[in-house]
C-alpha positions in Angstrom: 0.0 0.0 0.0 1.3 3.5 -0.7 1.0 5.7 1.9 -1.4 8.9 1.1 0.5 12.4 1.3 -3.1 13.6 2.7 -6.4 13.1 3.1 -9.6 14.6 4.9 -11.5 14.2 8.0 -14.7 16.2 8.6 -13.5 18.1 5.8 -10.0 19.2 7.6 -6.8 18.4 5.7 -4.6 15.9 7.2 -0.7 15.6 6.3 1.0 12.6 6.3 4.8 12.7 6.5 6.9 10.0 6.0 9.9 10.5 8.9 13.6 8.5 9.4 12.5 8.9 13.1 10.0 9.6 15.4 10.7 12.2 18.5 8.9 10.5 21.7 10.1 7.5 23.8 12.3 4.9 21.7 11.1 3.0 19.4 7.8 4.7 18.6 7.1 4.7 15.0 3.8 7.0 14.6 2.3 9.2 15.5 -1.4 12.0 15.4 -0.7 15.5 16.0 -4.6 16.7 16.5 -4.2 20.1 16.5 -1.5 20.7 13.4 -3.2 18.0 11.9 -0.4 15.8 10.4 0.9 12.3 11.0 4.3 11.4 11.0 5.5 7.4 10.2 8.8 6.2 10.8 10.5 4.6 8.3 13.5 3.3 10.1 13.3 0.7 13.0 14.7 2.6 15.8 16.5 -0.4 17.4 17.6 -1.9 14.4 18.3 0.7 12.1 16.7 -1.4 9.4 14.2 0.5 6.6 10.4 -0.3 8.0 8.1 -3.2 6.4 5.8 -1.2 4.0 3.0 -3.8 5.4 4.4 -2.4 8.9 4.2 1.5 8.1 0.7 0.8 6.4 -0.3 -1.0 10.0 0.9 2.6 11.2 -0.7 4.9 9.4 -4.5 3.2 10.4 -3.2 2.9 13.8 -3.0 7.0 13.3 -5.7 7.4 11.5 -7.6 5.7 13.9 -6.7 8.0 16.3 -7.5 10.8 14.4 -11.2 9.3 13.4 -12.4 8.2 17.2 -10.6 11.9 18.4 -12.7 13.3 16.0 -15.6 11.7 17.0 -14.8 12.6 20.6 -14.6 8.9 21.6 -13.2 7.9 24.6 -11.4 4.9 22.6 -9.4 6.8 21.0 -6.9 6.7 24.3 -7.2 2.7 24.5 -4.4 1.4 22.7 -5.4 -2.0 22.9 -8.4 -0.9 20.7 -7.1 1.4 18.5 -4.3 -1.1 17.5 -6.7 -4.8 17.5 -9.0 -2.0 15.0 -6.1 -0.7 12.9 -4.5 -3.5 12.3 -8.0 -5.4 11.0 -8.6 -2.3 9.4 -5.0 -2.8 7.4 -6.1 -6.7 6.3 -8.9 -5.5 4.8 -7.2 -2.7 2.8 -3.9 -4.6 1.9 -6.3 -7.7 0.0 -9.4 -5.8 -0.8 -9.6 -7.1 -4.8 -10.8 -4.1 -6.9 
């Protein structure tokens, strides 16, 4: 999956920038910045060094977008983690062998 450079939500522009790192504690590897609306993916494993999985920055970028949905929506999900990544990832599947 190619990774969109933007998209909206509720009709607010959303930038998606692809990053060699992260800032935040080690090892993170996205991340939603509500109010400048952007998302930033890693593409280098912190610990390794190693270029990201594009299967494994896709995962990333619904994991932020989900985020950015269920914040949008005022959930209170959109702080559960355990959620937002069980969603994201199914949400990934779908999208990576979704025949068109």
């Amino acid at each position: 999956m190619h990774i969109p450079k933007s998209f909206k939500l509720s009709n607010i522009p959303y930038q998606v920038k692809l990053t060699e790192h992260i800032r935040g504690p080690r090892g993170v590897i996205g991340r939603v910045d509500y109010v400048a609306r952007n998302i930033k993916i890693a593409t280098v494993n912190y610990w390794t060094g190693k270029p990201l999985p594009t299967e494994e920055m896709s995962d990333t970028f619904w994991h932020e977008v989900t985020h950015a949905i269920l914040n949008d929506m005022n959930s209170p999900l959109c702080s559960d983690e355990i959620f937002v990544t069980a969603f994201a990832n199914r949400l990934n599947e779908v999208v990576l062998t979704a025949k068109l």
